[in-house]
C-alpha positions as CSV (number, residue, x, y, z in Angstrom):
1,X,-11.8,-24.4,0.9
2,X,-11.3,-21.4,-1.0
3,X,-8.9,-21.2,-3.7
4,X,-6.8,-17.9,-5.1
5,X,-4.6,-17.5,-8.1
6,X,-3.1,-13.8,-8.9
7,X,-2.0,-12.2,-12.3
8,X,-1.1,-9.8,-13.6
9,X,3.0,-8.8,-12.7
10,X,5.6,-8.3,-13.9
11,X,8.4,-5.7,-15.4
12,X,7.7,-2.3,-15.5
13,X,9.9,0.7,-15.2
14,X,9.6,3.2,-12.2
15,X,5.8,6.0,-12.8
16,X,4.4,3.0,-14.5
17,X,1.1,1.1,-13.5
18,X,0.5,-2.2,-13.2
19,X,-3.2,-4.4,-12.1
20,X,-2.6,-7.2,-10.4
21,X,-5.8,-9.6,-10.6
22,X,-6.8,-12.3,-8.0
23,X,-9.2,-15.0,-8.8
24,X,-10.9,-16.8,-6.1
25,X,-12.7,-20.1,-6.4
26,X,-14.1,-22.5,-3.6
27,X,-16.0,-20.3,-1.8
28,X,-18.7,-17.8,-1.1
29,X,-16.4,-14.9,-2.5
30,X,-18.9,-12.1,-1.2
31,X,-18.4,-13.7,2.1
32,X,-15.2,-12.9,2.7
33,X,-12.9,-10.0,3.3
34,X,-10.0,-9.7,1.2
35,X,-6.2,-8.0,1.0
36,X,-3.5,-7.9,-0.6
37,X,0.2,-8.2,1.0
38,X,3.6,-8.1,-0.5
39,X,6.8,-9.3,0.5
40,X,10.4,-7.5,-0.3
41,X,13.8,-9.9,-0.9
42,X,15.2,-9.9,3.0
43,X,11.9,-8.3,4.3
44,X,8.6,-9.4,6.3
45,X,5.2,-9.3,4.1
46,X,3.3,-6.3,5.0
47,X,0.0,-5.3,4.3
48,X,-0.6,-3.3,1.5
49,X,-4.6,-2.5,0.8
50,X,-7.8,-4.5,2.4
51,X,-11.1,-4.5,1.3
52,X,-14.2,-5.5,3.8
53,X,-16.6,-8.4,2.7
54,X,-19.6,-5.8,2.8
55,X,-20.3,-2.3,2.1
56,X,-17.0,-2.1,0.1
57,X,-14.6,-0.4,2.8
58,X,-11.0,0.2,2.0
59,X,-8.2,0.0,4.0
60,X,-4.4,1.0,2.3
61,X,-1.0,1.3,3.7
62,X,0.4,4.5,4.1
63,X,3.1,3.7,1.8
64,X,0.7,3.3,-1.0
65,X,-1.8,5.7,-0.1
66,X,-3.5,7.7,-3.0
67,X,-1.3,5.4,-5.8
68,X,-3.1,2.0,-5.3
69,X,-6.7,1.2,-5.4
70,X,-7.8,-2.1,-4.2
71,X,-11.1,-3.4,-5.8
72,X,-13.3,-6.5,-5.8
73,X,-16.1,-7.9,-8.4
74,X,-18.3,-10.2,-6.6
75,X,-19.9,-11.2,-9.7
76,X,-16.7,-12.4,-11.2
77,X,-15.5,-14.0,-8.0
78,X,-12.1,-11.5,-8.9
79,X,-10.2,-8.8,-6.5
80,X,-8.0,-6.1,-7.9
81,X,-5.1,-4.0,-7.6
82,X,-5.0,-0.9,-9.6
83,X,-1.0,-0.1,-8.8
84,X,0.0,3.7,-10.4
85,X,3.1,6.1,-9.9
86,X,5.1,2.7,-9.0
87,X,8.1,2.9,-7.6
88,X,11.5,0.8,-7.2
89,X,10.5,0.2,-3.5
90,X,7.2,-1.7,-4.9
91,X,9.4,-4.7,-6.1
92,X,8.1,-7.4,-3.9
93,X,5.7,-10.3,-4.6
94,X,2.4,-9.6,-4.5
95,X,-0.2,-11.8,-2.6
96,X,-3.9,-11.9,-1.8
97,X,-5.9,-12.9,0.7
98,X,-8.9,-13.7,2.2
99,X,-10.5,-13.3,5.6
100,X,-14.3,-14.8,6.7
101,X,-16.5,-11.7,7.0
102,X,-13.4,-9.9,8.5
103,X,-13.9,-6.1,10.2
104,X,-12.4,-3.5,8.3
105,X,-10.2,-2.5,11.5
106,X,-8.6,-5.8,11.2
107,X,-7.6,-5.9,7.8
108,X,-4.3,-5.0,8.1
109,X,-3.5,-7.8,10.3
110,X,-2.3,-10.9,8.3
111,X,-2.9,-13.9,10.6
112,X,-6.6,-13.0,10.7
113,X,-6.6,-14.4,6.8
114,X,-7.7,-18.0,6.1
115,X,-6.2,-18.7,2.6
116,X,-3.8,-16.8,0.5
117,X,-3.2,-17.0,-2.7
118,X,0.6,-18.7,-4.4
119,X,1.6,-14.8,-5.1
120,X,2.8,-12.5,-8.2
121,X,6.3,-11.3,-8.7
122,X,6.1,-7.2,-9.4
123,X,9.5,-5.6,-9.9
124,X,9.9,-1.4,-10.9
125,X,12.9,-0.7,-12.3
126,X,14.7,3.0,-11.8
């Protein structure tokens, strides 16, 4: 049973930057593919940026393309997200994920995730 806790949002006002933090515990964290997803007042959660459980791959959402970079820290059991240039359309809550030894083409796809984390509130005001 793998366990995941995120930190790290918040407030911020529109061009800001945020990192969200996700700590995992339970589990063989170098084992297992993980994502982040985000879910909008009134809207479904949608992917946002993957990463695969080896070699490091990365997978982002065109909507956040070349503004967020997902990261991960097997040695601290931890996965990131750098978020820069946010924008008001960024307000969601902010959740992460993991996937057992998931393919990078798959990432996107939520319901190939095994345990997700309780989430973090981001909100960019204009």
């Amino acid at each position: 049973q793998v366990q995941l806790v995120e930190s790290g949002g918040g407030l911020v006002q529109a061009g800001g930057s945020l990192r969200l933090s996700c700590a995992a515990s339970g589990g063989t964290f170098s084992n297992y593919a993980m994502g982040w997803f985000r879910q909008a007042p009134g809207k479904e959660r949608e992917f946002v940026a993957g990463v695969s459980w080896i070699g490091g791959r990365t997978s982002y959402a065109d909507s956040v393309k070349g503004r967020f970079t997902i990261s991960r820290d097997n040695a601290k059991n931890t996965l990131y997200l750098q978020m820069n240039s946010l924008k008001p359309e960024d307000t969601a809550v902010y959740y992460c994920a993991a996937g057992l030894q998931l393919r990078i083409v798959v990432l996107f796809q939520q319901n190939n995730y095994d345990y997700w984390g309780q989430g973090t509130q981001v909100t960019v005001s204009s």
